[in-house]
C-alpha positions, -999 to +999 in steps of 0.1 A: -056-202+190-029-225+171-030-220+135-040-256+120-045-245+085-013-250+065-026-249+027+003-243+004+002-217-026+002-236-061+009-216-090-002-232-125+012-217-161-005-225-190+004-209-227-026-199-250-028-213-286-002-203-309-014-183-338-003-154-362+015-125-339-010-099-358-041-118-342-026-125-309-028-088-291-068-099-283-059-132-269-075-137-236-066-161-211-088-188-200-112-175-171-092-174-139-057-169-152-043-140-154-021-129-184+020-119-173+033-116-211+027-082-229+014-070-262+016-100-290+033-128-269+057-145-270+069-157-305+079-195-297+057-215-314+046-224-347+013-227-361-003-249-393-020-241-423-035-266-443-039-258-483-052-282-502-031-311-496+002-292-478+001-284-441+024-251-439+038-239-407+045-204-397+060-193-370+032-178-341+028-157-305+018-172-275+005-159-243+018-176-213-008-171-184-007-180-141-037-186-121-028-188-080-051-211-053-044-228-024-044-262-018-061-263+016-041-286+040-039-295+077-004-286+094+011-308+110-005-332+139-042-323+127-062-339+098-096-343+086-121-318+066-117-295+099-085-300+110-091-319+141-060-317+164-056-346+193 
């Protein structure tokens, strides 16, 4: 029994919002992805404030977060929704 399945591993990153470092130790990551920084993030981003008629910005944490699947694909020489060889 040839193997006629050849989906490929794709790895997706996505960062959560930036906001104050403080507040960023409870972010979660959206459902699915699972969370590879530590503690308050990562501190790369900035964040705004608006007052009154200034927007400040302050420098914010980050969570960067990876979610696996497989993109299901024939190998070679097969195709279709079953992988139908010759």
């Amino acid at each position: 029994q040839m193997k006629k399945q050849c989906g490929q591993k794709l790895l997706i990153q996505m960062k959560t919002e930036c906001v104050p470092c403080s507040l960023n130790l409870k972010t979660q990551c959206l459902a699915g992805y699972t969370k590879i920084t530590n503690g308050t993030g990562i501190p790369d981003c900035r964040y705004y404030l608006e007052i009154k008629t200034h927007t400040l910005s302050f420098p914010g944490c980050r969570h960067h977060c990876v979610k696996e699947f497989e993109q299901p694909e024939c190998c070679q020489g097969y195709w279709g929704p079953d992988c139908m060889g010759k």
